[in-house]
C-alpha positions in Angstrom: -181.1 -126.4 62.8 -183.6 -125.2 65.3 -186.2 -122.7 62.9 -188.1 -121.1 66.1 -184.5 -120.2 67.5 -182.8 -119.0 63.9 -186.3 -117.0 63.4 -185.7 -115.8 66.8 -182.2 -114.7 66.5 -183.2 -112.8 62.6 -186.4 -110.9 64.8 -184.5 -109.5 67.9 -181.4 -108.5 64.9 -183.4 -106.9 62.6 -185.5 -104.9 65.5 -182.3 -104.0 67.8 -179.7 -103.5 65.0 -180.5 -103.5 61.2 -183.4 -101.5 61.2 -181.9 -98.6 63.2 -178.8 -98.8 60.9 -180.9 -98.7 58.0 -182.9 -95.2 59.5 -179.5 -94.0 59.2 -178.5 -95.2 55.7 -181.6 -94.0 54.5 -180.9 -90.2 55.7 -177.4 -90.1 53.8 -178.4 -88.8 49.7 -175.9 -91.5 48.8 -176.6 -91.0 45.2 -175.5 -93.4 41.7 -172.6 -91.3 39.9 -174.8 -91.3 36.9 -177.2 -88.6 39.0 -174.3 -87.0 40.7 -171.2 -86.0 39.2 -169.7 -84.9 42.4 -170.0 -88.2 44.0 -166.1 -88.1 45.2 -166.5 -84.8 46.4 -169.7 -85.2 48.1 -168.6 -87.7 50.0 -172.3 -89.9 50.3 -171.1 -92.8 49.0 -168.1 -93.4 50.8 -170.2 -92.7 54.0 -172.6 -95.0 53.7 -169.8 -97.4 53.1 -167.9 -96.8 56.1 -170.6 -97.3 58.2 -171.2 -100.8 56.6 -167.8 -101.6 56.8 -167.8 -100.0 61.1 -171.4 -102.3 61.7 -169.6 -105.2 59.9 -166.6 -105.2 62.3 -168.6 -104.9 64.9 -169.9 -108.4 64.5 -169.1 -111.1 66.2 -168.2 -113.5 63.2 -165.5 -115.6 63.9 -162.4 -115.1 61.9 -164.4 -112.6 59.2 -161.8 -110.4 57.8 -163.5 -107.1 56.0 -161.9 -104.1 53.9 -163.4 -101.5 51.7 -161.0 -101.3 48.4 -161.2 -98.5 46.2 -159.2 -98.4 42.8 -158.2 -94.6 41.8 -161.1 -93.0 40.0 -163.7 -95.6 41.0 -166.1 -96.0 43.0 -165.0 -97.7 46.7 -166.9 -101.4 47.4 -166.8 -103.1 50.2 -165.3 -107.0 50.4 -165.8 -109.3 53.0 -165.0 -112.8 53.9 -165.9 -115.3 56.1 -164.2 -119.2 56.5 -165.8 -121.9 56.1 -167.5 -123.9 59.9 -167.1 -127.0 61.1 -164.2 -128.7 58.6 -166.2 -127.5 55.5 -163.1 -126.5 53.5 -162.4 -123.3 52.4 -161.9 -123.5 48.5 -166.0 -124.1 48.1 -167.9 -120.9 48.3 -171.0 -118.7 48.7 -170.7 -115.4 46.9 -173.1 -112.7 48.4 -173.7 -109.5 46.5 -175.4 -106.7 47.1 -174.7 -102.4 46.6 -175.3 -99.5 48.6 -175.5 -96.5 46.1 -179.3 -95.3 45.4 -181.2 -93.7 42.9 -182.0 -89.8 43.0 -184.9 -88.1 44.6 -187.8 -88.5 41.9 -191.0 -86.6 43.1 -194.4 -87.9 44.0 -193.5 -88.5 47.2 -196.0 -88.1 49.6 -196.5 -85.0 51.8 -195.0 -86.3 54.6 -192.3 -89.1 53.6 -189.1 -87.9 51.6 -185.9 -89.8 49.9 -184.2 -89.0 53.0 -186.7 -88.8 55.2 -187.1 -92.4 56.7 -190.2 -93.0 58.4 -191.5 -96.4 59.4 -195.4 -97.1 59.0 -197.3 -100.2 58.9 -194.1 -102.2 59.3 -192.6 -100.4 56.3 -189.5 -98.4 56.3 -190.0 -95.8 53.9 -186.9 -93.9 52.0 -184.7 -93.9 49.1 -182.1 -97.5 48.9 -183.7 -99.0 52.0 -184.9 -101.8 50.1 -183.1 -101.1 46.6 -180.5 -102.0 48.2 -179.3 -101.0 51.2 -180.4 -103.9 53.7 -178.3 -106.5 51.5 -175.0 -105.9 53.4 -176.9 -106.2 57.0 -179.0 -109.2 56.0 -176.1 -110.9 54.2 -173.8 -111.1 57.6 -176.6 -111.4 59.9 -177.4 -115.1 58.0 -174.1 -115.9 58.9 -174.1 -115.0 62.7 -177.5 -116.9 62.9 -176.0 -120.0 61.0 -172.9 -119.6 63.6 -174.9 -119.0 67.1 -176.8 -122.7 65.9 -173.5 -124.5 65.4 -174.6 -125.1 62.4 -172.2 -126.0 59.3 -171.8 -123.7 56.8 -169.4 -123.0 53.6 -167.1 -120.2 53.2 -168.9 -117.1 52.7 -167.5 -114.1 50.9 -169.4 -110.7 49.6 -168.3 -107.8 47.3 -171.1 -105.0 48.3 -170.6 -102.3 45.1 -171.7 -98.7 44.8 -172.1 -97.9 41.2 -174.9 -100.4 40.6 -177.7 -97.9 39.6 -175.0 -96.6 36.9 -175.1 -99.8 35.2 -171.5 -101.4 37.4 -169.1 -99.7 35.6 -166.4 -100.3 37.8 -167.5 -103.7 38.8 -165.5 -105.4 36.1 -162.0 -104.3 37.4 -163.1 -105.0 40.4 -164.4 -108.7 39.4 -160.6 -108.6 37.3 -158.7 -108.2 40.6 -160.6 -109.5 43.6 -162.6 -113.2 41.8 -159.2 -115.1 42.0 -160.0 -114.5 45.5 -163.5 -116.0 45.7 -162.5 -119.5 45.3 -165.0 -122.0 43.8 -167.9 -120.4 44.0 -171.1 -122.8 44.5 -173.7 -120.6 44.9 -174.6 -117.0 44.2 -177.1 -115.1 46.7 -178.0 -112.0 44.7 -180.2 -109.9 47.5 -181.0 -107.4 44.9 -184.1 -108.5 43.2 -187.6 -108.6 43.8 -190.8 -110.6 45.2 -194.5 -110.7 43.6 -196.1 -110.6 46.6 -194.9 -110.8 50.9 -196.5 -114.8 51.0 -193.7 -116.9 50.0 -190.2 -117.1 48.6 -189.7 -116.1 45.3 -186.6 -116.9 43.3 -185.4 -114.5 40.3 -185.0 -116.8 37.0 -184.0 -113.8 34.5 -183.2 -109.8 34.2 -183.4 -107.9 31.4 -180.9 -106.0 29.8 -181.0 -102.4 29.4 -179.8 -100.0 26.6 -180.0 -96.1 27.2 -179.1 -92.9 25.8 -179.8 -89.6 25.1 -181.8 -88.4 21.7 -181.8 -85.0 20.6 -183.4 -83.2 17.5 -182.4 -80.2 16.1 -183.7 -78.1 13.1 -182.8 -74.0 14.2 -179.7 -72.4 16.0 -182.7 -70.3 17.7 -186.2 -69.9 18.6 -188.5 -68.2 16.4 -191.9 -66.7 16.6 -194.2 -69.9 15.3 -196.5 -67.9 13.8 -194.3 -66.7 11.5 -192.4 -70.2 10.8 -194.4 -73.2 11.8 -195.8 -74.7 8.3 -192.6 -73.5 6.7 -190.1 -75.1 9.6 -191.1 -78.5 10.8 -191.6 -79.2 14.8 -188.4 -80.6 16.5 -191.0 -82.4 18.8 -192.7 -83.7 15.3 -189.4 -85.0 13.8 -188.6 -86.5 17.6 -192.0 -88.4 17.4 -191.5 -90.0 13.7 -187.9 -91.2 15.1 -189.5 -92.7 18.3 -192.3 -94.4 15.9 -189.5 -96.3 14.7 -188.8 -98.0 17.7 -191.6 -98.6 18.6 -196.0 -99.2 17.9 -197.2 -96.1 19.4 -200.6 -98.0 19.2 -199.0 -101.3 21.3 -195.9 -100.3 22.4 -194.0 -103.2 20.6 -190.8 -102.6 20.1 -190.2 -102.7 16.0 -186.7 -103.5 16.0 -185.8 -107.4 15.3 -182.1 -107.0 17.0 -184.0 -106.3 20.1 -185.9 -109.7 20.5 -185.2 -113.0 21.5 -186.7 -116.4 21.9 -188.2 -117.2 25.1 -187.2 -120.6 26.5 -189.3 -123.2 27.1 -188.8 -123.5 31.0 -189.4 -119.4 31.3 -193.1 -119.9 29.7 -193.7 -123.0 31.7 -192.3 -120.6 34.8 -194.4 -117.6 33.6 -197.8 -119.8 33.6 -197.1 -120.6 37.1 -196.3 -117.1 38.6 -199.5 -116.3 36.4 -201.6 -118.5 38.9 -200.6 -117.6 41.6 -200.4 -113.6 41.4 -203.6 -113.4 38.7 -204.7 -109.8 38.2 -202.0 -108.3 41.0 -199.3 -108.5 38.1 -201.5 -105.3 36.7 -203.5 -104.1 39.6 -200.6 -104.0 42.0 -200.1 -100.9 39.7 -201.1 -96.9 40.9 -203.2 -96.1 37.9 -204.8 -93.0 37.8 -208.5 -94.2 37.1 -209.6 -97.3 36.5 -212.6 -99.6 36.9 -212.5 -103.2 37.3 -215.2 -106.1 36.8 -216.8 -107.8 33.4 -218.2 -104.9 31.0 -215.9 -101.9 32.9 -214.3 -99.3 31.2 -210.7 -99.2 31.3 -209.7 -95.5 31.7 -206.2 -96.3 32.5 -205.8 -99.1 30.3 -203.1 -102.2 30.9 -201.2 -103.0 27.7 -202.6 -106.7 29.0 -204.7 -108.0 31.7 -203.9 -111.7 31.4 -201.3 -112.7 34.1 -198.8 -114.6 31.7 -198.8 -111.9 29.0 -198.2 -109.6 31.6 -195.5 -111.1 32.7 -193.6 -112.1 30.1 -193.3 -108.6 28.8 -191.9 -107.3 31.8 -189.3 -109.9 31.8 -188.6 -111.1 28.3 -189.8 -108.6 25.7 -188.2 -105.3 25.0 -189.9 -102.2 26.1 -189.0 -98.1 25.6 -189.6 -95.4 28.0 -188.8 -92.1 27.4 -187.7 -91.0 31.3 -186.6 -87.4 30.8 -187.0 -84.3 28.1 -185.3 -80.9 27.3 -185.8 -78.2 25.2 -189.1 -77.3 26.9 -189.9 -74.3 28.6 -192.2 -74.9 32.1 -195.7 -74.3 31.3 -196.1 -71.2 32.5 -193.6 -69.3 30.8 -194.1 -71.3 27.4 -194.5 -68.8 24.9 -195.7 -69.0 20.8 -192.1 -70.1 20.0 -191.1 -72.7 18.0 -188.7 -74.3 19.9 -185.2 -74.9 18.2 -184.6 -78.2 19.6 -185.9 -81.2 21.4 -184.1 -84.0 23.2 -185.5 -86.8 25.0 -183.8 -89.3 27.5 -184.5 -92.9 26.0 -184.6 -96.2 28.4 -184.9 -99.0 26.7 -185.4 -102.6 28.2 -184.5 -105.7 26.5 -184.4 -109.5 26.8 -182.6 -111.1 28.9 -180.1 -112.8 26.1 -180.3 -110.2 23.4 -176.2 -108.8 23.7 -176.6 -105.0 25.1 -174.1 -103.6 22.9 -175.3 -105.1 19.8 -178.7 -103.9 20.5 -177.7 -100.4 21.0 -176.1 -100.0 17.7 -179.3 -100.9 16.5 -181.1 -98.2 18.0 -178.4 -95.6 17.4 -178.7 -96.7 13.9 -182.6 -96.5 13.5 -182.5 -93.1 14.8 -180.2 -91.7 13.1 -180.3 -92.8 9.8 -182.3 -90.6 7.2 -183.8 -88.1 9.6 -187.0 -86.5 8.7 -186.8 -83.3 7.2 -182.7 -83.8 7.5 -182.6 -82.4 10.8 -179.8 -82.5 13.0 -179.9 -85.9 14.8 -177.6 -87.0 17.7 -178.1 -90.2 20.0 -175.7 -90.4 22.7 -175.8 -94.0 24.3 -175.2 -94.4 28.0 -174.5 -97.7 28.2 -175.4 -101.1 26.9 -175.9 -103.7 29.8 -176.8 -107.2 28.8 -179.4 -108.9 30.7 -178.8 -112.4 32.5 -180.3 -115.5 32.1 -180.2 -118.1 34.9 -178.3 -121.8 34.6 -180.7 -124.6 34.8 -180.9 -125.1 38.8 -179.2 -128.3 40.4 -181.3 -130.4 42.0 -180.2 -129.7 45.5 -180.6 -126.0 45.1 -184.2 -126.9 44.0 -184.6 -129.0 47.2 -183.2 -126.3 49.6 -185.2 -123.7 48.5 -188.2 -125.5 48.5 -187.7 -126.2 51.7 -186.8 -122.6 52.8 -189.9 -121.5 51.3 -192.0 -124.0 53.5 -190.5 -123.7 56.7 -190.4 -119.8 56.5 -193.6 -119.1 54.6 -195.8 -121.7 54.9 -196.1 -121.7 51.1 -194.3 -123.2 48.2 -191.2 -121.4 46.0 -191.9 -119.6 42.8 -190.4 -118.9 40.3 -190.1 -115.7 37.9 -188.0 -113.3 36.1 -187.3 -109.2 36.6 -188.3 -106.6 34.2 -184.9 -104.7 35.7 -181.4 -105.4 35.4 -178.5 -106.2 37.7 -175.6 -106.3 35.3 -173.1 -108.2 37.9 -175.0 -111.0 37.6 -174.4 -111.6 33.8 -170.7 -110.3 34.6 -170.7 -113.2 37.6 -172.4 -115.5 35.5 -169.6 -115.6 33.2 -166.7 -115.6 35.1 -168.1 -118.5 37.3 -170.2 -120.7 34.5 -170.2 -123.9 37.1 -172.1 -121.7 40.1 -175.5 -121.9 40.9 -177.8 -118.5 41.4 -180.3 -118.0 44.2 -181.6 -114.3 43.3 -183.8 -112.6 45.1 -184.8 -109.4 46.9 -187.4 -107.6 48.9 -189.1 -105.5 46.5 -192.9 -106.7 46.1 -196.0 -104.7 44.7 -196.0 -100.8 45.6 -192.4 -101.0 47.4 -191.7 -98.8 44.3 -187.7 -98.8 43.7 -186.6 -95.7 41.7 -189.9 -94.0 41.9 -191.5 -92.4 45.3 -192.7 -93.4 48.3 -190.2 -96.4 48.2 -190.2 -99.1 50.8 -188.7 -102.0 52.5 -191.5 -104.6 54.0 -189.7 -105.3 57.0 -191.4 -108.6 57.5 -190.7 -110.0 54.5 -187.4 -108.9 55.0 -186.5 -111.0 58.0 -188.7 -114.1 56.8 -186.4 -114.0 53.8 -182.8 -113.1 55.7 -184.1 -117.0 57.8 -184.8 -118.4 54.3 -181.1 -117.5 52.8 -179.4 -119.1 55.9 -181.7 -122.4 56.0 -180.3 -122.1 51.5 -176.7 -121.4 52.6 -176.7 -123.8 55.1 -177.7 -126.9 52.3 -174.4 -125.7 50.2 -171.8 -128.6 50.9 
């Protein structure tokens, strides 16, 4: 395989064709249907399909057949499959997977970028799924051509591109149900959903959490009344909402209190964990947009980390349980709060977990430390969302090691590393097991302040085509 001409061939694609297509993705509010209810109706998410599925046919890969399939009351995905080059069989193959749905707006965004609003700066695409996840499709096939305009051999390649991933895949399963007899003997998993810790070198995705959700809500009146009259009689709703919280979690440390929700952390994760450590340093905290801060021996912390040392940091991003409390009701805006004691409070829970604590066991838990006993025996409710269990890699066959140590040096110039993801991708512990023999190459393009799910989101686009050259020197190594 000639590297200057398959870097060559990634450039000129990603210039002349996938960044264009992926202005366009980014204009089209192709929202999750956990932030839009109207999904069907709306229409976004079957657009933005189509036009992956009208780019894709407009390929020229030889013999790649394509359809989007679309079970009644689920979301559509899009299915594609290649045959194997050169006498390479088709029974052994490479499973790509990727999604095309997107998180909603968020606000913060910058005067003049927007969720919808793609603008490129810097050699950054901004806008909302460009890097979480739309480019997976248009990398994924473009691996292929470059493999096939070098000659080179290469297995059978087939990908299931989804559009309910930021919902937690609810309809990936009878999807996985009907279409994996048609995978074959998968090999190798290329997950293009993940992340990078920094834009140097390639980085491979060991672990994701799990994630556990739902919705809390206090209640102790059918109706607002004046506080001056009841508060010392009537307790807070927000007071009663805070003890429950406390039970989760240290409000000092933010340790999670609940044993269900913790796990052991393997050997070969610390050993991994001290390594990343090394190599990123401080950037595991710093790379974050704290609102004051000073750094250097002796400074005050106004915006204090939970850690500054490198491993700590990282293993509790990827294997120790965290809460966030992402959205509230109840409140009035601040401008038209009045002295009112407020009849109710509900807060929108987000709970992280390890990557091999079971997602449905843990969110019993939680229901049942909320709910049990309330305070002042108010009215408590906890709605779950969902319970997705995290995903722990299979120890990595020697010729996967190989090939993408290799990738990382001919591409980068710098050596693999290895780490896990605070976030979840619950098709990979779905894929991991319905296919227990394959091998997972994980990995993405979102590195320090590309800021997935939050504003001012971004795909690098140079890290982006150095890693669409690395997958098709890994795919290429699959025999």
């Amino acid at each position: 395989m000639n590297l200057a001409d398959l870097n060559a061939f990634v450039e000129q694609k990603w210039d002349h064709d996938l960044v264009p297509r992926l202005i366009e993705y980014v204009r089209v509010p192709a929202k999750s249907p956990a932030f839009d209810a109207s999904w069907a109706a709306h229409g976004h998410l079957r657009s933005v399909i189509k036009a992956a599925e009208a780019w894709c046919r407009e390929q020229s890969i030889k013999g790649m057949a394509i359809e989007i399939i679309a079970l009644e009351g689920k979301t559509p995905c899009l299915l594609f499959d290649v045959p194997a080059t050169h006498g390479l069989g088709n029974d052994r193959t490479v499973l790509f997977y990727g999604h095309l749905d997107k998180q909603p707006e968020m606000t913060g965004w910058r005067d003049d970028l927007g969720p919808w609003h793609p603008v490129i700066e810097d050699d950054k695409l901004y806008g909302r799924g460009s890097a979480d996840d739309g480019y997976a499709i248009y990398a994924a096939l473009t691996t292929i051509a470059a493999l096939d305009a070098q000659g080179v051999a290469r297995p059978r390649c087939v990908g299931i591109i989804e559009t309910c991933e930021e919902s937690g895949s609810p309809d990936l399963p009878a999807y996985l149900t009907l279409l994996a007899p048609r995978f074959g003997d998968v090999q190798l998993v290329v997950g293009l959903d993940s992340g990078c810790r920094n834009y140097d070198q390639l980085w491979v995705t060991t672990s994701l959490r799990g994630l556990i959700g739902g919705t809390l809500t206090v209640e102790v009146l059918s109706e607002g009344v004046h506080s001056g009259h009841a508060s010392g009689i009537v307790p807070s709703s927000f007071r009663v909402a805070r003890q429950l919280l406390n039970r989760l979690d240290d409000a000092a440390t933010g340790k999670v209190l609940l044993p269900e929700l913790h796990a052991e952390i393997p050997a070969e994760r610390l050993q991994q964990a001290h390594t990343a450590g090394e190599i990123l340093g401080d950037q595991v905290w710093k790379e974050f947009p704290w609102v004051s801060c000073t750094h250097g021996v002796g400074g005050h912390l106004h915006a204090m980390p939970v850690t500054t040392d490198p491993v700590e940091g990282i293993l509790n991003r990827t294997w120790r349980p965290a809460l966030a409390v992402t959205g509230a009701a109840g409140f009035p805006s601040v401008d038209s709060a009045g002295n009112v004691l407020r009849p109710k409070t509900t807060f929108k829970l987000s709970m992280r977990i390890p990557p091999t604590v079971d997602g449905e066991k843990a969110s019993w838990a939680m229901r049942k430390a909320l709910t049990e006993n309330p305070p002042y025996n108010a009215k408590v409710t906890f709605e779950a969302d969902w319970g997705a269990t995290g995903w722990n890699a299979p120890a990595t066959a020697s010729w996967l090691q190989n090939a993408l140590a290799e990738a990382s040096m001919q591409t980068y110039g710098r050596e693999v590393a290895w780490i896990g993801e605070g976030g979840t991708i619950p098709f990979m512990n779905m894929l991991g097991e319905r296919f227990p023999l394959a091998q997972f190459f994980i990995t993405g393009v979102l590195g320090p302040h590309s800021n997935a799910h939050g504003p001012n989101e971004f795909l690098h686009i140079p890290y982006a085509k150095k890693l669409t050259a690395a997958v098709a020197s890994v795919v290429a190594a699959v025999r």
